[in-house]
C-alpha positions in Angstrom: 1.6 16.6 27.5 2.1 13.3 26.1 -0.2 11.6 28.2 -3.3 13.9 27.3 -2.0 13.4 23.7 -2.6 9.8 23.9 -5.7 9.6 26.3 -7.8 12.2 23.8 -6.9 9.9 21.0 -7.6 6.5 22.5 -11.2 8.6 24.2 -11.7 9.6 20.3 -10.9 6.3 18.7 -13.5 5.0 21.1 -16.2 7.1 20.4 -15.6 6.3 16.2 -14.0 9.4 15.8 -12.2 9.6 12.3 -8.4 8.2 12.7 -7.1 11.8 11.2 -9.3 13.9 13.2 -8.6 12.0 16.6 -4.9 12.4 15.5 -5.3 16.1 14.6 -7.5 16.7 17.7 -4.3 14.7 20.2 -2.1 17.2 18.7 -3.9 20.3 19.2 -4.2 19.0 23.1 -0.6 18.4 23.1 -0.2 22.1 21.9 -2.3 23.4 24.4 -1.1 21.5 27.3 3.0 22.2 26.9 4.4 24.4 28.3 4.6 27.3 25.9 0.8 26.4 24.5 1.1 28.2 21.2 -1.8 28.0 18.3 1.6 29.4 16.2 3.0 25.6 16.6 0.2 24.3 15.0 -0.2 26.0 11.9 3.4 25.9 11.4 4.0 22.0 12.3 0.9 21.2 9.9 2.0 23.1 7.3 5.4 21.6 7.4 5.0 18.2 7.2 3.4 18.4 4.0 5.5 21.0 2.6 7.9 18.6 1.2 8.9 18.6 -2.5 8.8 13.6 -2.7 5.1 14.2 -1.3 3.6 15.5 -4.7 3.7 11.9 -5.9 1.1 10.8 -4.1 -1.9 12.8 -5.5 -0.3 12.1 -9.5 -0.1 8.3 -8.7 -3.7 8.7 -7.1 -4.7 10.1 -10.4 -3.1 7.7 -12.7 -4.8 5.1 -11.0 -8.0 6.3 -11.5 -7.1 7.4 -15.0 -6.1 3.7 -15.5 -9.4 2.1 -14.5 -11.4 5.1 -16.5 -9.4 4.4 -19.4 -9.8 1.1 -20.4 -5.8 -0.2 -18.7 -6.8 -1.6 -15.9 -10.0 -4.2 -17.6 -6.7 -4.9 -20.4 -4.4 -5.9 -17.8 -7.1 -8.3 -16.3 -7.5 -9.7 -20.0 -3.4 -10.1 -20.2 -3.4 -11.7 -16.7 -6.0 -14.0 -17.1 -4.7 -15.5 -20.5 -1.6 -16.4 -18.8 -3.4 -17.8 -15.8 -6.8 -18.0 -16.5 -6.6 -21.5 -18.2 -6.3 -23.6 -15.1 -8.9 -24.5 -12.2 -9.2 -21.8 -10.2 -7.9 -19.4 -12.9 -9.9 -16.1 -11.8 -8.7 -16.0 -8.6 -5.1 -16.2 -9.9 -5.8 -13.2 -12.6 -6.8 -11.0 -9.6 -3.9 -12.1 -8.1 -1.6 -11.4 -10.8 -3.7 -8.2 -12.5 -3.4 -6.6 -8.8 0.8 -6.8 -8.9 0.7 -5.2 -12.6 -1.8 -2.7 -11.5 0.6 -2.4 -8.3 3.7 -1.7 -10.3 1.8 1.8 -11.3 -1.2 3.1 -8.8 1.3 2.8 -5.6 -2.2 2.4 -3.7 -3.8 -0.8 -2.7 -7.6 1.6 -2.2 -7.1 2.0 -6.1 -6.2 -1.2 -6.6 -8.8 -2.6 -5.2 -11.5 -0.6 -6.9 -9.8 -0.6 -10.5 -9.7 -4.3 -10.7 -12.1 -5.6 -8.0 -14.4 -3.6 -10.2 -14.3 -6.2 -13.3 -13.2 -9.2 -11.4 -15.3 -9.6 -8.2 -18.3 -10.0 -10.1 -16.8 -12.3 -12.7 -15.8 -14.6 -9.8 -19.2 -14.5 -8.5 -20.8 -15.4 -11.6 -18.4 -18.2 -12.0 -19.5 -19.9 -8.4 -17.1 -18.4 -6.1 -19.3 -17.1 -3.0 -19.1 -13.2 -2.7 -17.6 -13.0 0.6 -14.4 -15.3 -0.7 -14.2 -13.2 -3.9 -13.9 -9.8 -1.9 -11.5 -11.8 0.5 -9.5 -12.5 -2.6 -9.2 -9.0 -4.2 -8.8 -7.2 -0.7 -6.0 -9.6 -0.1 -4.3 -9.0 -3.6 -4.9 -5.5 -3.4 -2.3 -4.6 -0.7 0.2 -5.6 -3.1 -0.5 -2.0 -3.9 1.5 -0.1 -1.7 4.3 -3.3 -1.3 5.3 -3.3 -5.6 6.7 -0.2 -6.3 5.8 2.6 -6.6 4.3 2.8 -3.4 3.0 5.7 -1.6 3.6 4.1 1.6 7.4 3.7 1.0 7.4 7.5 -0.2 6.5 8.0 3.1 9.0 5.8 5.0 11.6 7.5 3.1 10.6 11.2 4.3 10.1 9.9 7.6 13.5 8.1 8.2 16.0 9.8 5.6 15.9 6.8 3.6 16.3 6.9 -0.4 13.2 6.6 -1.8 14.6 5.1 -5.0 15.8 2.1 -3.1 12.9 1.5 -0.8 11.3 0.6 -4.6 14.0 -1.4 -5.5 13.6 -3.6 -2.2 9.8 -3.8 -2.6 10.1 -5.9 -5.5 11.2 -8.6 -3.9 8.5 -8.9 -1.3 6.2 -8.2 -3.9 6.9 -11.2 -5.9 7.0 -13.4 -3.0 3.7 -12.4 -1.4 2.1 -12.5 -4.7 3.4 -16.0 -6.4 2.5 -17.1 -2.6 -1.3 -15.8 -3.5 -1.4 -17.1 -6.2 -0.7 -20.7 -4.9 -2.8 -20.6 -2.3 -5.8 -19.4 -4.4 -4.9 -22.4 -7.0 -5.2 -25.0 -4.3 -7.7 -24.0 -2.4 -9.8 -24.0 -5.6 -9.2 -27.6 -6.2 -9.6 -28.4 -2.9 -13.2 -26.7 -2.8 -13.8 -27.7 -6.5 -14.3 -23.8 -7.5 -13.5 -22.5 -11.1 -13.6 -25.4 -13.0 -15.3 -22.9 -15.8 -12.7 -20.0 -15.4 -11.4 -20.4 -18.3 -14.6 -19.0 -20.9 -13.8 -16.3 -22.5 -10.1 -16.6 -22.1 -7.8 -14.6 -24.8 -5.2 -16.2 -26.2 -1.6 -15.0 -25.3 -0.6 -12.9 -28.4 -4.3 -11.1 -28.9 -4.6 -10.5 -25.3 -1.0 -8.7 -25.4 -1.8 -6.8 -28.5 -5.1 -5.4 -26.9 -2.7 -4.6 -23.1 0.6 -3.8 -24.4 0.5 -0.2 -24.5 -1.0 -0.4 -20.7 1.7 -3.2 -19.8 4.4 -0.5 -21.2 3.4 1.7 -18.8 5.2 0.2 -15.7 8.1 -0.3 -18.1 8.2 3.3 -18.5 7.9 4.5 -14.9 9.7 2.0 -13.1 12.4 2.0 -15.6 13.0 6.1 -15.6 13.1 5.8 -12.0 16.2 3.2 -11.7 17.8 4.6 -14.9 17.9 7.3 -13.6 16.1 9.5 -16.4 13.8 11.0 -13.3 13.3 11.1 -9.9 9.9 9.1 -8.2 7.9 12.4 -7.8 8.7 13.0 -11.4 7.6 9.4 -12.8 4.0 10.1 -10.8 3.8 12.7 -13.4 4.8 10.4 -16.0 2.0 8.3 -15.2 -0.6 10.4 -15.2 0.1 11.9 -19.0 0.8 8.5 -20.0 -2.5 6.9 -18.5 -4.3 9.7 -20.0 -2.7 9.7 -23.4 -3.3 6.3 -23.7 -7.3 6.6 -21.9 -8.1 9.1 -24.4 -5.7 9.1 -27.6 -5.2 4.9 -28.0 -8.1 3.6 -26.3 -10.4 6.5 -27.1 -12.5 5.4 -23.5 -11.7 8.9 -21.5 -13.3 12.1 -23.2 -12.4 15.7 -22.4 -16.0 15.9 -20.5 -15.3 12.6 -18.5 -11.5 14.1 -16.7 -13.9 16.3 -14.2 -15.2 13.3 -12.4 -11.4 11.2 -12.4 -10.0 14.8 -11.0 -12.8 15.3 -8.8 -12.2 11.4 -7.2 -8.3 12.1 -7.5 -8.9 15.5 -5.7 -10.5 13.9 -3.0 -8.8 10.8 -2.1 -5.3 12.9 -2.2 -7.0 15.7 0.1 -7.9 12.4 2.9 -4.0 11.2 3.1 -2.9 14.6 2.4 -4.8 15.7 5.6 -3.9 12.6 7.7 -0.3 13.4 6.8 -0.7 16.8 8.1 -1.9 15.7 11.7 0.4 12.4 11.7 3.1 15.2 11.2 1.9 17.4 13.8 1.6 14.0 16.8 5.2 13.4 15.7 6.4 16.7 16.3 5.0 16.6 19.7 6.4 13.5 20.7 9.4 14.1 19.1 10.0 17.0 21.3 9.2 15.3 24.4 11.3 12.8 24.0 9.3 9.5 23.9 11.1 8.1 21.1 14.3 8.4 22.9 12.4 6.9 25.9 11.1 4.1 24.0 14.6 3.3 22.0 16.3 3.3 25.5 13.6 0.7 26.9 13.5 -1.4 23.4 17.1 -1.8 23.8 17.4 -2.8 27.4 14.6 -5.1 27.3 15.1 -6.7 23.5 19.1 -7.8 23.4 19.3 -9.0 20.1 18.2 -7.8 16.5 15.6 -11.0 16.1 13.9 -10.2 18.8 14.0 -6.5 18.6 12.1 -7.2 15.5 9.9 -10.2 16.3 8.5 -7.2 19.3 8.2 -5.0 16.1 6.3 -7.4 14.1 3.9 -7.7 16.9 3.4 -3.8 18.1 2.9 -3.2 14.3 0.7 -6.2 13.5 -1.7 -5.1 16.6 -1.4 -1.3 15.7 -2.0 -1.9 11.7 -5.7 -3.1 13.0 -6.5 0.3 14.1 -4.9 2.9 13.0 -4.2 4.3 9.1 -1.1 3.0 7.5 0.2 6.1 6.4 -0.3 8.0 9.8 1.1 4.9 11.1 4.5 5.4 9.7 4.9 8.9 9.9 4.4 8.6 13.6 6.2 5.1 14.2 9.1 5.2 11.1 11.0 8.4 13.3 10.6 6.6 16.5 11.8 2.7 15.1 14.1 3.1 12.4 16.8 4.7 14.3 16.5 1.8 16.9 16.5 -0.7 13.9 20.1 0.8 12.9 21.2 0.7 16.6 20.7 -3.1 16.4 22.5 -3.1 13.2 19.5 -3.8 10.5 19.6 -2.0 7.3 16.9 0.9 7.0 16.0 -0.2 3.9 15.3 -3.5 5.0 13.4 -2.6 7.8 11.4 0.2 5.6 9.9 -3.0 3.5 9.0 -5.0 6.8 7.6 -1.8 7.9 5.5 -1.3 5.0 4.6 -5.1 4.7 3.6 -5.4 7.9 1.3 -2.0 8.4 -0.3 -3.5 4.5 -1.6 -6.3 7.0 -3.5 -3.4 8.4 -5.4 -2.8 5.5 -7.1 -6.1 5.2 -7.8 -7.0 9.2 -10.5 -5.8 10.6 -12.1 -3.4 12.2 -10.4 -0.7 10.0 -8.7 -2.5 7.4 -9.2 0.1 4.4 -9.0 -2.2 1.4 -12.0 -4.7 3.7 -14.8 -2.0 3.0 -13.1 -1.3 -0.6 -13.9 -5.1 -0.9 -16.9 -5.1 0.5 -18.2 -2.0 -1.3 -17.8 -3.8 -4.6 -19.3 -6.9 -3.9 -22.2 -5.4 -1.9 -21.6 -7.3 1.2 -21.4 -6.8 4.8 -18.0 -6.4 6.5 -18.7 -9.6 9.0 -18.9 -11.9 5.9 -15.3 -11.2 4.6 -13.7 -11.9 8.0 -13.8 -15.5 7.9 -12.8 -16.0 4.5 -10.1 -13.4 4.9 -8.4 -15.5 7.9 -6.5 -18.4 5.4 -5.4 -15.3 3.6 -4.4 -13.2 6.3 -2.1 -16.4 7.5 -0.3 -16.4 4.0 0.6 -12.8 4.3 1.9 -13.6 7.8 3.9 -16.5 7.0 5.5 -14.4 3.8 6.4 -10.9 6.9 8.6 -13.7 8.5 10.0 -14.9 6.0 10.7 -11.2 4.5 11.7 -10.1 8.1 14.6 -12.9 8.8 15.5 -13.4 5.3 16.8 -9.3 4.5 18.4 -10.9 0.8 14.7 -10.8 -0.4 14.6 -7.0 -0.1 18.1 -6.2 -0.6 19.8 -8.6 -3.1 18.4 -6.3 -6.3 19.2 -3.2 -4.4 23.0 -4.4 -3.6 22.9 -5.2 -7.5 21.9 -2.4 -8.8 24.0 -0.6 -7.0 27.2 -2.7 -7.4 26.4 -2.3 -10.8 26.5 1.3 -11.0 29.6 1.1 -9.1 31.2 -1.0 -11.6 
């Protein structure tokens, strides 16, 4: 069974089959070739794995996003951003930079990050004299901060797939967050001196005080969600519904920029993009199952453990399979499938789950901007109207950042865990 699993997936991912239907189609040829082949399994398994309560958060988050850019937040943020880094050389790159981790702390998607503010500041750069394949290498690289600063749908899933806690897989994102994103924002600031670009970056700038007057009620937002969420006031799934009333309050009461006719289309977009992961999910779930119950992960935990005898090597082989499977498969089917399969080896070898959820999660957001399927690359490219083979080569200084920064994360667990051993020590105390 598993072998026809995998060969009708690999036959399907060759023949540019959809990731979620070739998953979806391996799983209903694992069903049929076990040895009880019952269509009763499949309904039942696909139904299952997204009947669970933590799952409702991605489709509000989805929407707040899209409320956010609709409403006027997201172009306020960028204005916010960029007077506190606009000013230097190179300044626009550094507000998409730093927009992208305050859009991140809300939309938990790097897709909707990528559109909300790649929207305003891709063609900006351009206009400046950055070349259009560099800008959309920019914002696709920012953009995965998205699913690494919390909230983050892919760390909702992480946390249903390994038993972790949800609230302190957002708790160790922050730290990974920051450190990717100051380490953007560097790079970005030298390689625009050392390729003379944005010299004029800072026209138009805002100062500090109007700029937060015009964002704060969008900059409170985060406050708000993030803040309920480690106070304890509500659970994650809870504070996705938090956002959404407070995007659209805010869209359509302060900034006035949503109207009642305009919430079909945001809906209609939310309704969509929640039905595509909602539906990967479903056949990820499904795959799992299967090889769940013929018991490949215990197969493969056996053989990781004999053949990788020491916790940095077991995850330097990790770092690898995931970096290599990120480039062609879906991040969220990714770690339903892999997080059951890995994460009970990871404790074997004595690394913390949450740790390893946020090396996890960083390394499959590598996914998302290498090609050939890296999501937030035709996001990118979609906004700036350019072919996928012209971001690739601009992309590859960026792509080195981000792998420098998983190392660092992977070897170095105090940057994921020191604010999740505080907050905890503090409640304790």
């Amino acid at each position: 069974m598993p072998g026809v699993m995998f060969m009708t997936m690999l036959a399907l991912f060759a023949l540019s089959v959809p990731v979620a239907i070739s998953i979806g189609l391996a799983g209903v040829a694992g069903v049929l070739t076990s040895d009880r082949p019952s269509l009763l399994v499949l309904g039942q398994q696909l139904f299952t794995s997204i009947d669970r309560y933590p799952l409702a958060a991605i489709p509000f988050f989805i929407l707040a996003g899209n409320l956010m850019e609709t409403g006027g937040i997201s172009r306020r943020l960028m204005e916010f951003a960029k007077s506190l880094v606009g000013g230097v050389q190179g300044g626009l790159a550094c507000t998409c930079v730093l927009t992208c981790m305050i859009f991140a702390a809300v939309s938990g998607s790097s897709v909707a990050t990528t559109f909300a503010i790649g929207a305003i500041l891709v063609p900006a750069m351009t206009r400046h004299g950055y070349p259009s394949n560099f800008a959309a290498a920019i914002q696709a690289s920012s953009a995965e901060l998205g699913v690494i600063i919390p909230p983050s749908i892919p760390m909702i899933l992480y946390g249903i797939s390994a038993d972790v806690s949800v609230g302190e897989l957002f708790i160790a994102g922050i730290g990974p967050g920051l450190l990717i994103g100051a380490s953007l924002i560097l790079f970005v600031w030298v390689w625009a001196k050392v390729k003379g670009l944005g010299k004029t970056d800072g026209e138009g700038r805002l100062g500090f005080l109007v700029a937060l007057r015009r964002a704060w009620l969008g900059l409170m937002m985060p406050v708000i969600v993030l803040g309920g969420i480690y106070g304890g006031i509500f659970t994650p799934t809870e504070a996705s519904a938090v956002a959404v009333f407070y995007a659209a309050a805010v869209g359509m009461l302060a900034y006035r920029e949503i109207t009642p006719a305009g919430l079909g289309p945001i809906l209609r977009k939310s309704v969509l993009s929640s039905a595509v992961i909602l539906f990967i999910i479903a056949c990820a779930g499904l795959f799992s199952y299967l090889i769940t119950r013929a018991g490949i992960p215990a197969k493969i935990g056996a053989m990781l453990v004999e053949t990788l005898h020491s916790p940095a090597w077991f995850l330097l082989g990790v770092n690898a399979a995931l970096f290599v499977i990120g480039m062609f498969i879906e991040t969220s089917a990714s770690i339903i499938v892999l997080a059951p399969i890995l994460a009970p080896i990871a404790q074997h070898f004595g690394i913390d789950p949450v740790h390893f959820g946020t090396i996890m999660v960083v390394n499959l957001a590598l996914g998302m901007i290498t090609p050939p399927f890296g999501v937030n690359l035709f996001a990118a490219c979609t906004v700036a109207d350019i072919q996928l083979e012209r971001i690739v080569r601009p992309l590859l200084p960026f792509v080195f950042v981000a792998l420098i920064d998983l190392m660092i994360i992977t070897y170095v667990p105090t940057i994921s865990l020191a604010l999740r051993d505080l907050a905890y020590h503090s409640a304790g105390g």
